[in-house]
N, C-alpha and C positions, 0 to 999 in steps of 0.2 A: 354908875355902870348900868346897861341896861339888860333887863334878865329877860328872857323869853320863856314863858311857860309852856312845856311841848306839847298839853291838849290845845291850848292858843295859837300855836304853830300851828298843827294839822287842821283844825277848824280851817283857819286862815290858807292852808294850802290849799286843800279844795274847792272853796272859794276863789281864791284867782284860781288856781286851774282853769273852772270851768269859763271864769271871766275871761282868759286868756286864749282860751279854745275857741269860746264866743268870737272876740274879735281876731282873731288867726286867720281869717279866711277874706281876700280883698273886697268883695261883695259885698260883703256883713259889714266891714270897716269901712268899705267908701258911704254905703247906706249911714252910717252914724253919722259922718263927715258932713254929706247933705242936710241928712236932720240938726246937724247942730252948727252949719253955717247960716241956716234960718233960711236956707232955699222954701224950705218945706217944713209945715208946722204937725206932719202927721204923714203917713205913708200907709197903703194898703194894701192887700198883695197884688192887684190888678197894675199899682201905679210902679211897685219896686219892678216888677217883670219887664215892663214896658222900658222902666229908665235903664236896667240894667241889661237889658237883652235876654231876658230867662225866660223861661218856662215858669208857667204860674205854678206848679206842683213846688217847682226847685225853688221860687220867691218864699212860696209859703213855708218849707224848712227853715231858710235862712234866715227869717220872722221869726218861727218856733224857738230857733236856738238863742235868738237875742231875749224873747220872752223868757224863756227857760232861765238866761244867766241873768233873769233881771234888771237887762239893760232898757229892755221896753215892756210898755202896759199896753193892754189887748182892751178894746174895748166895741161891743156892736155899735151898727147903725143903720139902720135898716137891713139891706143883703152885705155889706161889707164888715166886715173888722178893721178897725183902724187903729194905727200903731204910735205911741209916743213913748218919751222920754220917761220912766222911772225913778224920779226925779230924788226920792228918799234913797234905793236904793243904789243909786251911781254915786251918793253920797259918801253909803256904806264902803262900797268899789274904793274911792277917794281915799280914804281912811287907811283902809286895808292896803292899798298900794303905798299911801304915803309911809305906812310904818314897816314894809316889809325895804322899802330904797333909805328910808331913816336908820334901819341897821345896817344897811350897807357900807353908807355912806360914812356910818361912824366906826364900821370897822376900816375902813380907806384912811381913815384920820388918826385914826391908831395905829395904821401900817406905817404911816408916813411919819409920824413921831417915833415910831420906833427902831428908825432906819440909822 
């Protein structure tokens, strides 16, 4: 049987929260999509503005928020910041998501045996 411990829960909540918040917004999740069909090995706010039709101010949030939930790493170079893949913690993401669809799943398997 598996136990959830309720400080493990809310840790866990607000992490995807904010993961979820992160990728809530189509901009922010097509930009992933790009980055991780290998179109683009990095993006920066001049280049997301450009592909996505924004405004640099509004590219540059939509960065922020992915850095923020640890989906990307910021790094200078020269006048630019450029943006990748946070590769440990999407890892973390993975984990966290797989164990919160692992109780689901196995409360599903319980319903269904128990019918």
């Amino acid at each position: 049987m598996l136990r959830v411990n309720s400080d493990q829960c809310s840790d866990l909540s607000h992490e995807l929260e904010e993961l979820f918040k992160a990728l809530g917004n189509i901009n922010r999740l097509l930009l992933v999509y790009r980055l991780a069909s290998g179109e683009m090995q990095r993006v920066c706010v001049t280049d997301m503005a450009d592909m996505m039709g924004l405004t640099q101010p509004a590219a540059s949030q939509h960065l922020k928020i992915l850095k923020t939930a640890r989906i990307l790493n910021a790094k200078k170079q020269g006048n630019h910041i450029y943006y990748t893949f946070n590769e440990t913690a999407l890892t973390n993401h993975k984990e966290n998501i797989d164990f919160l669809f692992g109780c689901l799943l196995l409360k599903c398997s319980k319903s269904k045996k128990g019918r």
